[in-house]
PLY file of the C-alpha trace (Angstrom):
ply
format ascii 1.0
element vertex 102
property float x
property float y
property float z
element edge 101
property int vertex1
property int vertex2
end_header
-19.57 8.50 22.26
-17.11 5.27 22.89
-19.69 2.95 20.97
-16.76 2.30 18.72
-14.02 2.54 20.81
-11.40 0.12 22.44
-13.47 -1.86 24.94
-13.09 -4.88 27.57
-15.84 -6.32 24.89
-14.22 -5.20 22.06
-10.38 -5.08 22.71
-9.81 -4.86 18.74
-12.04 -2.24 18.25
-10.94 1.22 17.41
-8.84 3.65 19.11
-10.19 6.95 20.67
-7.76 8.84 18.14
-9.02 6.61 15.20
-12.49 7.68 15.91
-11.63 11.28 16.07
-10.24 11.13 12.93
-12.93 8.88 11.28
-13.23 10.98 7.84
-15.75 8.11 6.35
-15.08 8.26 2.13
-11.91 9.66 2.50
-9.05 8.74 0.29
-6.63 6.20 1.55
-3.72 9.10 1.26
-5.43 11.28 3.56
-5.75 8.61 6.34
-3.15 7.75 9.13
-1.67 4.52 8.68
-0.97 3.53 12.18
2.24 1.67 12.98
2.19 -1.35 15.18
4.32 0.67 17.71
1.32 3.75 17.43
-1.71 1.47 17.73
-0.14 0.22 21.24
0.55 3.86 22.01
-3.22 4.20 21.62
-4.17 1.19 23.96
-4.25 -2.14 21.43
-2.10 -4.59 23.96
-0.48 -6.88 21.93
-0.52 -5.33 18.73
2.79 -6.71 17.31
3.24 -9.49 19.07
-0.34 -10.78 17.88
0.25 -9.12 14.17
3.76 -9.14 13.94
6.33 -6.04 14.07
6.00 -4.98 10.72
1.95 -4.81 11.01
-0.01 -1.50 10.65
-3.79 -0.74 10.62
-5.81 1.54 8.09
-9.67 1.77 9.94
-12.30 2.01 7.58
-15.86 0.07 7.50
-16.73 -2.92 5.11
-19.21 -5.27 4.51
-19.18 -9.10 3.36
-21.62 -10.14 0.55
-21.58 -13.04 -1.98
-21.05 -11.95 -6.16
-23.13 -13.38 -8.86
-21.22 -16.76 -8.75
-21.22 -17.11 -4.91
-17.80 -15.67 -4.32
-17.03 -13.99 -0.73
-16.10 -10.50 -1.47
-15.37 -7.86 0.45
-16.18 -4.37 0.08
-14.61 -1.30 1.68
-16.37 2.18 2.10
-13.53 3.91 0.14
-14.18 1.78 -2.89
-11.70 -0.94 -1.94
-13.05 -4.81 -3.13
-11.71 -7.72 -3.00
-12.62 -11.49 -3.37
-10.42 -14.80 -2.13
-7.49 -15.84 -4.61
-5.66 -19.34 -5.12
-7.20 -22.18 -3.25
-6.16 -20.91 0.24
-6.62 -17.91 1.62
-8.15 -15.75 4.59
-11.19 -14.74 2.82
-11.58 -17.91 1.61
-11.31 -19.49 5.20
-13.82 -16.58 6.62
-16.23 -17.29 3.72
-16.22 -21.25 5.13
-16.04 -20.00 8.68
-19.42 -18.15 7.82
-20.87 -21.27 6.43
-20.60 -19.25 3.18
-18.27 -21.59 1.29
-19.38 -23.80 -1.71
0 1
1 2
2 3
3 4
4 5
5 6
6 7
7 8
8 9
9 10
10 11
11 12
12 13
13 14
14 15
15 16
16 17
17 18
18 19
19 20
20 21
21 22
22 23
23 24
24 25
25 26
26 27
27 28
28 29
29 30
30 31
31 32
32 33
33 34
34 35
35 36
36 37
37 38
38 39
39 40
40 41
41 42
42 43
43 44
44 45
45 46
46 47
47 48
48 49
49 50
50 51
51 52
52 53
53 54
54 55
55 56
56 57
57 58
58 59
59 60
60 61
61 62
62 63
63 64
64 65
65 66
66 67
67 68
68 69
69 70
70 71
71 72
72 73
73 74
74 75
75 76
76 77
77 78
78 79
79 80
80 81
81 82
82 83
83 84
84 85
85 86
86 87
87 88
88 89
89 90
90 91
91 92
92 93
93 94
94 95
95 96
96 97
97 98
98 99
99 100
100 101
């Protein structure tokens, strides 16, 4: 339906061919790892330039939540988690950038 789909809102939203082959709680193995070169292929201008040329995506939904002891974590459909490490990183930044940080 395009909901998802590359937009003039949304330029970093998904490709056509990335929500064709949405498989939801699919293994990471069984998913295309798109290139840099591919996702411009597919209409993201900018890809590599913006990312850098060694850059790839892996689409798959996630939400943003706060642990026990107010940690940022983030958690993948697939089973994926993760939570900021050291004293800087990007979660860390998004958790502050949310107003979320302690």
């Amino acid at each position: 339906d395009g909901k998802n789909c590359l937009t003039e809102n949304d330029p970093e939203g998904w490709t056509e061919q990335e929500v064709e082959g949405y498989d939801g709680w699919g293994h990471d193995v069984g998913r295309i790892w798109r290139t840099g070169e591919k996702l411009e292929e597919e209409g993201v201008v900018g890809f590599r330039e913006k990312f850098g040329k060694d850059s790839f995506g892996l689409h798959h939904r996630f939400y943003l939540h706060l642990d026990g002891r107010d940690r940022l974590w983030l958690s993948a459909e697939d089973g994926c988690e993760g939570t900021p490490a050291g004293k800087h990183s990007i979660m860390k930044d998004l958790s502050n950038m949310l107003g979320l940080g302690r």
